[in-house]
C-alpha positions in Angstrom: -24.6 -6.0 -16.3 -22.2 -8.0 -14.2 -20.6 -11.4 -15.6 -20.9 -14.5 -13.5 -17.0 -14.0 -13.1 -17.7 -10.7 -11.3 -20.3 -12.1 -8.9 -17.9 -15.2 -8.4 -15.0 -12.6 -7.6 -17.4 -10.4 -5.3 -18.5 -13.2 -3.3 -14.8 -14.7 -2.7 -13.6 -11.5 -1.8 -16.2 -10.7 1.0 -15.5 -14.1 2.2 -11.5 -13.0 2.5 -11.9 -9.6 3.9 -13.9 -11.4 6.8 -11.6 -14.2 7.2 -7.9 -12.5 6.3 -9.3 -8.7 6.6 -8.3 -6.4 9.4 -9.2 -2.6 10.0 -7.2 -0.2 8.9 -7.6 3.7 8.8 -7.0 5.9 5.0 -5.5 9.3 6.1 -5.2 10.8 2.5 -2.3 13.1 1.8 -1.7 15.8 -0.7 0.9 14.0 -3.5 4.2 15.3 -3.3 6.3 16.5 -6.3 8.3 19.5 -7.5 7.5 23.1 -6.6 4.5 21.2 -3.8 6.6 20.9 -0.8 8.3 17.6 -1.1 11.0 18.3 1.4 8.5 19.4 4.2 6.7 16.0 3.5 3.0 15.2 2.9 0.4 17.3 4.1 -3.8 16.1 4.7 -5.6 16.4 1.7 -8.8 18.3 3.0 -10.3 16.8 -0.5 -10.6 13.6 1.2 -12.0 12.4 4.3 -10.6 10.3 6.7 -12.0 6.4 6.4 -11.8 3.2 8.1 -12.4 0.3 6.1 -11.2 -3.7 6.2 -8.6 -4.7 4.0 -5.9 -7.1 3.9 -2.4 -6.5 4.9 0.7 -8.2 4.3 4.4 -8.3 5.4 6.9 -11.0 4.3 10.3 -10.6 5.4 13.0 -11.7 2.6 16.7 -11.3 1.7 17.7 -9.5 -1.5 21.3 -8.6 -3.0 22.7 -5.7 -4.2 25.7 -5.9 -6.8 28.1 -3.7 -7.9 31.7 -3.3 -9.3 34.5 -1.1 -8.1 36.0 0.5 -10.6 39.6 1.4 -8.8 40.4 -2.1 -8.1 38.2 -3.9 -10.1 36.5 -6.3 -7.6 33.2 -7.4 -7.5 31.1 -6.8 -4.5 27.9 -8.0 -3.4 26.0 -6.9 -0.1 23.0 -8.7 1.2 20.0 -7.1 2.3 17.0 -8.1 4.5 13.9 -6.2 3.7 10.3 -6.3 4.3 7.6 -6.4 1.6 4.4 -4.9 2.5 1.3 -4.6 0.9 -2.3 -4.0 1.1 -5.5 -5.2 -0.9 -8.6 -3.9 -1.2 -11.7 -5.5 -2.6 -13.9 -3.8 -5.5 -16.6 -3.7 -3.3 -14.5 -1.4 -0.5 -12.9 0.9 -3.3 -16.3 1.8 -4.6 -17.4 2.4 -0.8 -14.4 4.7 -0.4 -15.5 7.5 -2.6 -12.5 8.8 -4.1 -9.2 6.7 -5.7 -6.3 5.8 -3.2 -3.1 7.7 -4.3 1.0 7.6 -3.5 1.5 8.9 0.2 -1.7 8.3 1.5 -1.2 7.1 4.9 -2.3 3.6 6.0 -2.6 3.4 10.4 -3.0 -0.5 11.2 -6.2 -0.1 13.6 -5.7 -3.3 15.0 -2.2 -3.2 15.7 -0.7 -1.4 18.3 2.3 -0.7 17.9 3.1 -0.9 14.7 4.3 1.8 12.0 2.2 3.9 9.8 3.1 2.9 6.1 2.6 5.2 3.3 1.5 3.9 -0.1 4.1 3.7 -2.2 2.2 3.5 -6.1 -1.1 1.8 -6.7 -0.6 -1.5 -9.0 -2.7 -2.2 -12.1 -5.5 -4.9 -11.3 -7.5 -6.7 -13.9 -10.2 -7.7 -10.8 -10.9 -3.6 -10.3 -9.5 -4.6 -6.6 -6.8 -2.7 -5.3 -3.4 -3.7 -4.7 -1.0 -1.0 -2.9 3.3 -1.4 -1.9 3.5 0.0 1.3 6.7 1.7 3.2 7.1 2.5 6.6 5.7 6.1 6.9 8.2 8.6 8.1 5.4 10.8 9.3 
């Protein structure tokens, strides 16, 4: 049985996947790891089909520092860095649609975009709201 939180979440999310929601395609890829190919990059996963669903994408520009200290001479050094944060959301309701759990390296292609890069997911983040929420790079592939 659903709780009255779960309903309240459901309908808020549909109402943001219409309103903030775009289309974007899942190519699922094989993970990557030792002894599986990880130099020749990720491969389709034939396990999984191809989907497009709506989901919410995000990229936020920001400035973040990297510090270190130079041992020879001793100084401190700190370089700057502008990087984008990317991310995409999913709603209960689409996961459960999808059929099979979104993994690192599955490919993301912004339908409704042209232009823009593939991003690759980088590692699904722990939701309490059984949404999901996935960091996203630029895919090199």
């Amino acid at each position: 049985m659903a709780s009255l939180f779960a309903d309240a979440m459901a309908e808020a999310d549909a109402v943001l996947v219409e309103e903030f929601g775009e289309r974007v395609r899942i190519e699922p890829r094989l993970a990557l790891g030792p002894g599986r190919g990880e130099l020749s990059g990720p491969r389709p996963d034939p396990e999984r089909e191809v989907r497009e669903v709506r989901a919410q994408f995000t990229l936020r520009g920001a400035v973040d520092t990297l510090e270190g200290v130079r041992q020879g001479t001793k100084l401190n050094g700190m370089t700057r860095l502008a990087v984008a944060e990317a991310h995409l959301r999913m709603s209960a309701a689409v996961l459960a649609g999808l059929g099979y759990p979104l993994q690192a390296d599955d490919r993301i292609v912004l339908v409704e975009r042209a232009g823009q890069p593939a991003y690759a997911i980088v590692k699904p983040e722990p939701s309490d709201l059984a949404d999901g929420r996935y960091p996203l790079v630029a895919s090199r592939s």
